[in-house]
C-alpha positions as a LaTeX table, in Angstrom:
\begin{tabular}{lrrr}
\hline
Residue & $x$ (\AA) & $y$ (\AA) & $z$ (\AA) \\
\hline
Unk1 & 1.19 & $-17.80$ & 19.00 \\
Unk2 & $-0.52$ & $-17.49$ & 22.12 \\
Unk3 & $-3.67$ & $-14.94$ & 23.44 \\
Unk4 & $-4.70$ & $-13.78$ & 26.81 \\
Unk5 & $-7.76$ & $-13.54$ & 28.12 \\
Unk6 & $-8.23$ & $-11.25$ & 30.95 \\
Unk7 & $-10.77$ & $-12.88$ & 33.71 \\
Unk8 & $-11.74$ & $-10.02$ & 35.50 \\
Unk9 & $-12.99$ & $-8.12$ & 32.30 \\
Unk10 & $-15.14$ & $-9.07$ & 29.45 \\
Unk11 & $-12.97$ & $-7.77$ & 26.56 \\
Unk12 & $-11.46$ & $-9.48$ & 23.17 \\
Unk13 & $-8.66$ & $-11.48$ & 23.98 \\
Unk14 & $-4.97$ & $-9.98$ & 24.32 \\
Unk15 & $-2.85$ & $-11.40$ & 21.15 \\
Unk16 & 1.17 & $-11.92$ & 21.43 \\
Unk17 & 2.44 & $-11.06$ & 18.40 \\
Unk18 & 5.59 & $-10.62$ & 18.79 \\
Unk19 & 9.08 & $-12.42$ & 19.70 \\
Unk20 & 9.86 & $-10.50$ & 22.75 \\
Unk21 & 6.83 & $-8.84$ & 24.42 \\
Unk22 & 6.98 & $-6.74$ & 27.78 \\
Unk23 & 4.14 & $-6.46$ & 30.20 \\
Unk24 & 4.16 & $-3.28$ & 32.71 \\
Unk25 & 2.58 & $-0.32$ & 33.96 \\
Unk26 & 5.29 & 2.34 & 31.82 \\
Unk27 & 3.88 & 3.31 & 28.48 \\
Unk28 & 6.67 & 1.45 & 26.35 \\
Unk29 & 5.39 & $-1.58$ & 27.30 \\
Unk30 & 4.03 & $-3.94$ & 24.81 \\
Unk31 & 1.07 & $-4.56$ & 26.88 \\
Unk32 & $-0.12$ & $-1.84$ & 29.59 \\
Unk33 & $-1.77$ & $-3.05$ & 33.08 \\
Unk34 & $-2.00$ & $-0.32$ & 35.11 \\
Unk35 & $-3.51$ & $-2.06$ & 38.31 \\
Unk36 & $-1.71$ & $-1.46$ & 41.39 \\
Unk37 & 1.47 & $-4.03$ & 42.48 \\
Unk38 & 2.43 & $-3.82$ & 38.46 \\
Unk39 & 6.10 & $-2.79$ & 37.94 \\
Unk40 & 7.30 & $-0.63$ & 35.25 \\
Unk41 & 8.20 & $-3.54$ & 32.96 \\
Unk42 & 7.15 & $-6.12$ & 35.40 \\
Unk43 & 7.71 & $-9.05$ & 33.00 \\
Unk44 & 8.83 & $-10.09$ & 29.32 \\
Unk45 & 7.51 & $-12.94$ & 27.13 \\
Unk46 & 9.46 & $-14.55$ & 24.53 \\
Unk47 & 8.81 & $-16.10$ & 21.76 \\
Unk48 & 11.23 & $-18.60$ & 19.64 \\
Unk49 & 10.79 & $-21.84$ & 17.96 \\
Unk50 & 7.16 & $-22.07$ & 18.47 \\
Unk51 & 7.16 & $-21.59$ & 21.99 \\
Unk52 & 6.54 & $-18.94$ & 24.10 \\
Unk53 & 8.58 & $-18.22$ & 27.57 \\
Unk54 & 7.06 & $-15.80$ & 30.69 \\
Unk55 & 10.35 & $-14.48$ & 32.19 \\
Unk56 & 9.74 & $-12.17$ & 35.57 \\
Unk57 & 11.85 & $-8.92$ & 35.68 \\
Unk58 & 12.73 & $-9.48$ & 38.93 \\
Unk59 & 8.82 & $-7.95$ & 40.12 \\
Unk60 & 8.25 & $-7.17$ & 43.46 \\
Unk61 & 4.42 & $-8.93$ & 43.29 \\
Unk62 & 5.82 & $-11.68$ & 41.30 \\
Unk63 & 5.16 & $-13.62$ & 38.28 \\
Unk64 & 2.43 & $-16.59$ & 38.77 \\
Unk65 & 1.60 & $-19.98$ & 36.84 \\
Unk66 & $-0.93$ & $-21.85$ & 37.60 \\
Unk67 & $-0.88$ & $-20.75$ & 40.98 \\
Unk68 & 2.73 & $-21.17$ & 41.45 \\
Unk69 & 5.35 & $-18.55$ & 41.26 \\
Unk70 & 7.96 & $-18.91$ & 38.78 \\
Unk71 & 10.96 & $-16.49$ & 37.61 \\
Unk72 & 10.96 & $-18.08$ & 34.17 \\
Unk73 & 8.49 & $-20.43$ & 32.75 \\
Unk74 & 7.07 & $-21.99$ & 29.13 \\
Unk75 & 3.73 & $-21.00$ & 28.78 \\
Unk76 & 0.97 & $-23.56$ & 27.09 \\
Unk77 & $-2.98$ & $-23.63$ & 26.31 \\
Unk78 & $-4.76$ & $-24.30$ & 29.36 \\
Unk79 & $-2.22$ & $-22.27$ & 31.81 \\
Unk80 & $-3.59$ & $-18.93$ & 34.31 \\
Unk81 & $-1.08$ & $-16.67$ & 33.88 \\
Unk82 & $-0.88$ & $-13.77$ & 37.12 \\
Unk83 & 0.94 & $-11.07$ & 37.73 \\
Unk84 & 0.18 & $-9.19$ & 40.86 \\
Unk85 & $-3.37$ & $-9.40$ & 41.29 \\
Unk86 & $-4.12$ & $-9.19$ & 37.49 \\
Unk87 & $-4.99$ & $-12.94$ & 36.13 \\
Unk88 & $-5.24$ & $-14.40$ & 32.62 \\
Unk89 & $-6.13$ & $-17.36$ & 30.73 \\
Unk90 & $-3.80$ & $-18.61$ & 28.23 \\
Unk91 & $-5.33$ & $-20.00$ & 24.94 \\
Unk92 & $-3.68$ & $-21.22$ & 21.89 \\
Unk93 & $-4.19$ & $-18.57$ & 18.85 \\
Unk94 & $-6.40$ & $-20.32$ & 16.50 \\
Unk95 & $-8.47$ & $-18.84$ & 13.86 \\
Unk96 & $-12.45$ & $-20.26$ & 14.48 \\
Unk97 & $-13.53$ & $-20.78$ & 10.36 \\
Unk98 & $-17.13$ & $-20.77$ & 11.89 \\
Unk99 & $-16.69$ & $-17.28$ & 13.47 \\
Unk100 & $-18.11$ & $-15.21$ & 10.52 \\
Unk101 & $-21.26$ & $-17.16$ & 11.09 \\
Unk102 & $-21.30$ & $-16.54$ & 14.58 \\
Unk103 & $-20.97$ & $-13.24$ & 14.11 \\
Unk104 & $-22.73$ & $-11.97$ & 10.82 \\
Unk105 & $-25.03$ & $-9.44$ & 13.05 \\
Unk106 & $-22.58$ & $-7.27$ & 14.56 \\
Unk107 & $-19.49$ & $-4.98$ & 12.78 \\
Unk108 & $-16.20$ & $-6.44$ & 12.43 \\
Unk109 & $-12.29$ & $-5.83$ & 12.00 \\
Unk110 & $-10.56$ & $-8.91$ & 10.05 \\
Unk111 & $-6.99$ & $-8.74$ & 9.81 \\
Unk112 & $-5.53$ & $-9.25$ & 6.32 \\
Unk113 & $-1.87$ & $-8.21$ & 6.38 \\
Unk114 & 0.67 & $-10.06$ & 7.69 \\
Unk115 & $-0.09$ & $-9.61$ & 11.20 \\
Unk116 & $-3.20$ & $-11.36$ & 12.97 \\
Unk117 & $-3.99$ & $-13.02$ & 9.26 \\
Unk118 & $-7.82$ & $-13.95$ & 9.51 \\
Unk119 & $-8.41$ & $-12.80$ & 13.10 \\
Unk120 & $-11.40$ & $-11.32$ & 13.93 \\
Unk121 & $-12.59$ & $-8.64$ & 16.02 \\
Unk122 & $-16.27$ & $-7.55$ & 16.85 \\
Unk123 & $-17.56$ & $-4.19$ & 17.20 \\
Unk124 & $-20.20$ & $-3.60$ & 19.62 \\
Unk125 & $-23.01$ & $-1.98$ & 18.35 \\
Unk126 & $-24.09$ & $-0.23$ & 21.59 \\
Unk127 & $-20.82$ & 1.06 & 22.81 \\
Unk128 & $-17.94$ & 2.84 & 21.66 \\
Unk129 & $-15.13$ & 0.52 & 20.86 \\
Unk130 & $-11.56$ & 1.81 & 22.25 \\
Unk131 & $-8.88$ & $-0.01$ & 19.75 \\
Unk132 & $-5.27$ & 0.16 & 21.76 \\
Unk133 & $-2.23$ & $-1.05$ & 23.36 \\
Unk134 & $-3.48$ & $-0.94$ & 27.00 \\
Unk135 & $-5.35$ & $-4.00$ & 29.03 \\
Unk136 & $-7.98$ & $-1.15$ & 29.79 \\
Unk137 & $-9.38$ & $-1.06$ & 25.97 \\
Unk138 & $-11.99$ & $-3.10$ & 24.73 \\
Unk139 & $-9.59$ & $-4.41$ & 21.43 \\
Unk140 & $-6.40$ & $-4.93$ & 23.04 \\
Unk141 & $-3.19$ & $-5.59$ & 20.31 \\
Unk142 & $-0.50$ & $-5.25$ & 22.55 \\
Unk143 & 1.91 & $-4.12$ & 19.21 \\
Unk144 & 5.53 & $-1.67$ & 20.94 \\
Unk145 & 4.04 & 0.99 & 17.58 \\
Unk146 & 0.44 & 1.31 & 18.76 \\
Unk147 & $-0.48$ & 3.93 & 21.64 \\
Unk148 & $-2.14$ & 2.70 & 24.72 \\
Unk149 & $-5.52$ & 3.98 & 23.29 \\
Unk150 & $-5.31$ & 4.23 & 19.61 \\
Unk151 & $-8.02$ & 4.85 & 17.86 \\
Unk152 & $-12.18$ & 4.85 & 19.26 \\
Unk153 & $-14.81$ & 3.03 & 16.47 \\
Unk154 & $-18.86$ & 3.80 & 16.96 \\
Unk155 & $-21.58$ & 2.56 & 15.08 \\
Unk156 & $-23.54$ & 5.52 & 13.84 \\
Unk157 & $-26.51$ & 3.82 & 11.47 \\
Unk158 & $-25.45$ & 2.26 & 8.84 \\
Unk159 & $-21.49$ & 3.48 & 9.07 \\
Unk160 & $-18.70$ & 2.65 & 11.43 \\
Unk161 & $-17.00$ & 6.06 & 12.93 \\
Unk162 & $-13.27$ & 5.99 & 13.02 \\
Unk163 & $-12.09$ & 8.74 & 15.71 \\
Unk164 & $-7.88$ & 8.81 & 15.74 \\
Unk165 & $-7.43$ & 9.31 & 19.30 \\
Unk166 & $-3.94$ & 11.52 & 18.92 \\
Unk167 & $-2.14$ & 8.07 & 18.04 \\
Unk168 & 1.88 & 8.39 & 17.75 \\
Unk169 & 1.91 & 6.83 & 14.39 \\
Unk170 & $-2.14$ & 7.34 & 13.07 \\
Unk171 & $-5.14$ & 5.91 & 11.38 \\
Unk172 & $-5.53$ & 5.62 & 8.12 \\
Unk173 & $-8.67$ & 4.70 & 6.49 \\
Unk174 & $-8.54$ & 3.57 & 2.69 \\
Unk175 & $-4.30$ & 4.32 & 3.30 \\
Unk176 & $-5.32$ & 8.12 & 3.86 \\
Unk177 & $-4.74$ & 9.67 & 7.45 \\
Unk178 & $-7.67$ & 10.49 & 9.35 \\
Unk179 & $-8.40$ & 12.43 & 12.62 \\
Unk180 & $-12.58$ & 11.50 & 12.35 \\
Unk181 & $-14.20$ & 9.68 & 9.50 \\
Unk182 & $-16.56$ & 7.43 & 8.59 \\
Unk183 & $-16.16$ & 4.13 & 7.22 \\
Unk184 & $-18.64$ & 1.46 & 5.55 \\
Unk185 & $-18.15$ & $-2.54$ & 4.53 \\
Unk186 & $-15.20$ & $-3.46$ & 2.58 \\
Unk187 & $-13.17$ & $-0.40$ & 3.42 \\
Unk188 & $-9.70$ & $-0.85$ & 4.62 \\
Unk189 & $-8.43$ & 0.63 & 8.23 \\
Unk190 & $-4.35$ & 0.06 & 9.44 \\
Unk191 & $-3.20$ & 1.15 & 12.37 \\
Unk192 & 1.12 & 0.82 & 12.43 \\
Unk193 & 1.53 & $-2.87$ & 10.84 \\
Unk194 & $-1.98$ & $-3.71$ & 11.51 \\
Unk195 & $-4.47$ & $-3.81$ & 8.48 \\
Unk196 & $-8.08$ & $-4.42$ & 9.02 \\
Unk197 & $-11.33$ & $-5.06$ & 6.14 \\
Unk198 & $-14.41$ & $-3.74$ & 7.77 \\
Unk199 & $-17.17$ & $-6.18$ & 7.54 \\
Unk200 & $-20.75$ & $-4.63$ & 8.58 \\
Unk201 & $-23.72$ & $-6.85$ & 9.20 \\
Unk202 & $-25.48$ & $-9.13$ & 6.95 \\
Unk203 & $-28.05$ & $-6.80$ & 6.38 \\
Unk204 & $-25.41$ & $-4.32$ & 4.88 \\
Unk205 & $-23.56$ & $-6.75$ & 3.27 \\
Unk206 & $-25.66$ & $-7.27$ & 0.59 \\
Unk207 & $-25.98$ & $-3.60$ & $-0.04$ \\
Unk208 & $-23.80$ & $-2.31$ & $-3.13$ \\
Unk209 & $-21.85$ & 1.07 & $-1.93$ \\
Unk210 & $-22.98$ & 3.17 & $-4.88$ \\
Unk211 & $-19.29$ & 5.01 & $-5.67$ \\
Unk212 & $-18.85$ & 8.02 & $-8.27$ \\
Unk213 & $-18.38$ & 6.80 & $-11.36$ \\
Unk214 & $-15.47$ & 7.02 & $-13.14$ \\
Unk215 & $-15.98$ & 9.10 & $-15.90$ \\
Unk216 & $-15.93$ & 7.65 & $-19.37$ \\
Unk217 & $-12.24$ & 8.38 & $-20.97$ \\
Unk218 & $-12.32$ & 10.34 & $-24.64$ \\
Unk219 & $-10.22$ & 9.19 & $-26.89$ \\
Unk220 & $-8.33$ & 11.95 & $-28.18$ \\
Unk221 & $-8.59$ & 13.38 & $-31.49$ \\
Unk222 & $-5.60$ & 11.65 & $-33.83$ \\
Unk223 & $-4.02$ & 14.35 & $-35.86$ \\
Unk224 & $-2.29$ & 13.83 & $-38.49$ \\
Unk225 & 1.37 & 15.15 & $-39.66$ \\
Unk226 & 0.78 & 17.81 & $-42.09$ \\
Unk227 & 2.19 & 16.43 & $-45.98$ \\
Unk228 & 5.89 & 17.04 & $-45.83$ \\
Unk229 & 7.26 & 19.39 & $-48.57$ \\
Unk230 & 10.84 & 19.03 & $-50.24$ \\
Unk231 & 12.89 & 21.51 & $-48.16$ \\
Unk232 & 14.56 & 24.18 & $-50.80$ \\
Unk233 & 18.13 & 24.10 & $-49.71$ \\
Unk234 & 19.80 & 27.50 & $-50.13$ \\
Unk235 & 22.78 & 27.36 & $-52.49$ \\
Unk236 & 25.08 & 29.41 & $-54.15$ \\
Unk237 & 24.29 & 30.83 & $-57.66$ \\
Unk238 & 27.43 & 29.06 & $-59.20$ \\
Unk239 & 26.34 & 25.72 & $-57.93$ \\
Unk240 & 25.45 & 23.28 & $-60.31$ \\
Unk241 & 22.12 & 23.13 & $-60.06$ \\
Unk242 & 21.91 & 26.64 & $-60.47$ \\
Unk243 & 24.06 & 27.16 & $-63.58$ \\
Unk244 & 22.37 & 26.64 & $-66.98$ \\
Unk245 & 25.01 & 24.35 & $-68.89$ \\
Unk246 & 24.80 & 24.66 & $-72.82$ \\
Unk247 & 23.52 & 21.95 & $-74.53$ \\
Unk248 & 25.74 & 19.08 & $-76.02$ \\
Unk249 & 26.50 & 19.03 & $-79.66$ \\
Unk250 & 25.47 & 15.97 & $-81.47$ \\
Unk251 & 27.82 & 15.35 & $-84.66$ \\
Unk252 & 26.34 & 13.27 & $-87.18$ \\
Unk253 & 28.04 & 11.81 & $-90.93$ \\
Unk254 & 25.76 & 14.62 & $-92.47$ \\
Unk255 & 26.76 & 17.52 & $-90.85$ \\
Unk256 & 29.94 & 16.48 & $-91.44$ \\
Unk257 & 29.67 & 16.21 & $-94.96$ \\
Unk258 & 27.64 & 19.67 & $-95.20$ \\
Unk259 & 30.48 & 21.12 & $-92.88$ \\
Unk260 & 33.47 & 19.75 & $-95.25$ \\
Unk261 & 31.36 & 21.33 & $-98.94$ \\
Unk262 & 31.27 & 24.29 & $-97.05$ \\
Unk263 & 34.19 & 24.71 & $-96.34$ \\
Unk264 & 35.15 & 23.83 & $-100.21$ \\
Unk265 & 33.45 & 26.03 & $-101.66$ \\
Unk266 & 34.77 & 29.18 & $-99.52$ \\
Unk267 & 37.96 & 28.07 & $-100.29$ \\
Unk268 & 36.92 & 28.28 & $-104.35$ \\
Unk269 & 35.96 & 31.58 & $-104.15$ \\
Unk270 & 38.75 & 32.87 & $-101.97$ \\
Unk271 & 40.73 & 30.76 & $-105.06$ \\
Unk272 & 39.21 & 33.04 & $-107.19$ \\
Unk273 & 39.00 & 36.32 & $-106.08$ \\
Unk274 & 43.16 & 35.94 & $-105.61$ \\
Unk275 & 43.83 & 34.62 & $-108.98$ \\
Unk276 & 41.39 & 37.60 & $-110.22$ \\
\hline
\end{tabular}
């Protein structure tokens, strides 16, 4: 990955982040000059297998390396890119592990998605910061989703101000939209593809942001089931359950024997009373 440093103005460096990248004065360009001799897409640069290629669309002004004009040519570190009158200095894209240090006193954008990973952008602290697509802003990511000027960030005390300035696709701050808000260290801004932790100053970084707290969670009450009670099953009156059977008889050798001299002895007197 290559960046682009503009030598006529003192801005961050212009990052190519992507595999085909067009550089004109129309507003679907990747990256927006609007100097006089640009063309509407005045040149492409392409990107494959680790290198990247500056290919002139046939420009009226031309496309120049180191000096040179070329129609198609492989860019490296070192090179000075110009096209028309507009010239910048090519640099390899390499992420400084000292620049935190070198820049604890000031605000700053870090990348953390996928995009940019670990590059890091200052905010002025005496100037609004314009964050966009076009050459003219002072944070210049030249991504085909982000508008020419995107989104404006101010100091104001000890907060950064995030002003949306009518972007196609939007700011979001902490992943909500937002026309105007502010923002403090360790919140989260993305623009399209582009996610950003906001770092403030040393002397806020050691400050605790004192958030609502979350209010302690009540257990809720456990009820228990009420004692289940046999359910009384409706059934008919002749069911069995519902009948009352008469009890068995029990025969025994004695009731037999009182049965039989019962009997006997009726049959004696019936004996008797027909002899009589």
């Amino acid at each position: 990955m290559l960046k682009l440093q503009r030598k006529d103005k003192p801005q961050d460096p212009i990052l190519v982040v992507e595999k085909l990248y067009s550089i004109g004065s129309a507003n679907d360009n990747n990256l927006v000059l609007d100097e006089p001799g640009i063309d509407s897409i005045h040149a492409r640069l392409v990107a494959s297998d680790g290198h990247v290629t500056l290919k002139d669309n046939t420009s009226a002004r031309g496309c120049f390396v180191n000096g040179q004009r070329v129609t198609q040519k492989m860019l490296q570190a070192g090179d000075t890119l110009r096209l028309a009158d507009v010239e910048f200095d090519v640099h390899d894209f390499v992420v400084d592990p000292q620049a935190p240090e070198k820049t604890n006193q000031c605000w700053q954008l870090v990348a953390d998605g996928s995009w940019l990973t670990g590059q890091t952008f200052i905010i002025p602290a005496d100037k609004r910061c314009v964050l966009g697509r076009s050459s003219e802003c002072d944070i210049t990511i030249a991504g085909s989703h982000l508008s020419r000027r995107h989104v404006e960030l101010t100091v104001v005390g000890s907060s950064l101000r995030v002003h949306d300035l009518n972007s196609a696709n939007g700011t979001y701050l902490n992943d909500e939209l937002v026309d105007d808000d502010l923002a403090h260290n360790g919140d989260h801004l993305r623009i399209d593809v582009y996610s950003f932790r906001i770092v403030s100053p040393d002397n806020d970084l050691k400050r605790t942001r004192i958030r609502t707290p979350i209010p302690d969670i009540v257990k809720p009450v456990e009820r228990k089931s009420p004692i289940s009670t046999p359910k009384r099953w409706k059934t008919k009156p002749t069911s069995p359950g519902n009948r009352d059977e008469p009890a068995p008889v029990v025969v025994t050798a004695w009731g037999v024997w009182v049965g039989v001299s019962a009997l006997a002895a009726i049959l004696a007197v019936a004996g008797y009373l027909y002899l009589s």
